[in-house]
N, C-alpha and C positions, 0 to 999 in steps of 0.2 A: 665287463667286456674288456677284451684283451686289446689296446691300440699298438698295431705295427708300425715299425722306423721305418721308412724305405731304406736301401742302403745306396750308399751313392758313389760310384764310383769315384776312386782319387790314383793320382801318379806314385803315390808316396811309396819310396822304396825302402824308408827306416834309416836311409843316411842323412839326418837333417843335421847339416852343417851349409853356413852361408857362405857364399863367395862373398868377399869384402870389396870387391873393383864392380862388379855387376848386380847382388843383391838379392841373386837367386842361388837356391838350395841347389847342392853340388849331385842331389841324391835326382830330384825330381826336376827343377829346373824352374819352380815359382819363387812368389818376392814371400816375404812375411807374412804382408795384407792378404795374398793370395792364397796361402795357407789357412792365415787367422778366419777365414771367410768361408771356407770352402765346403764346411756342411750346411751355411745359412742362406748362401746365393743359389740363384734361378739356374735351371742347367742351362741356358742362351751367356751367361756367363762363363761358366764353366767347361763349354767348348768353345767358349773365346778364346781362354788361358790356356787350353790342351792343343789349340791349334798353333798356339807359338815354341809349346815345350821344345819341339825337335827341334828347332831354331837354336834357340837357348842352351840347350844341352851339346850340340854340335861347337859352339862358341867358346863355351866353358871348357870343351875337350883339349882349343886349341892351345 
């Protein structure tokens, strides 16, 4: 029997380089952890983290 991944949605836009003052990827806008975790955590997680991106991503613009 063939078992299916689900696929889980992520921000990741392939520019994985970190801001060194804030900790967050300059492509997506999560930390490391956030990254490192992100196909093993709960989706009530994972729309925790997605709801700060634009936050984050606006910050990093400035």
């Amino acid at each position: 029997m063939i078992e299916y991944v689900p696929i889980v949605e992520s921000p990741c836009v392939s520019i994985c380089v970190m801001d060194a003052g804030t900790g967050w990827c300059i492509g997506c806008g999560r930390t490391i952890d956030e990254i490192g975790r992100w196909g093993e955590t709960d989706q009530a997680d994972r729309d925790a983290v997605m709801d700060q991106l634009q936050a984050r991503m606006e910050q990093l613009e400035r």
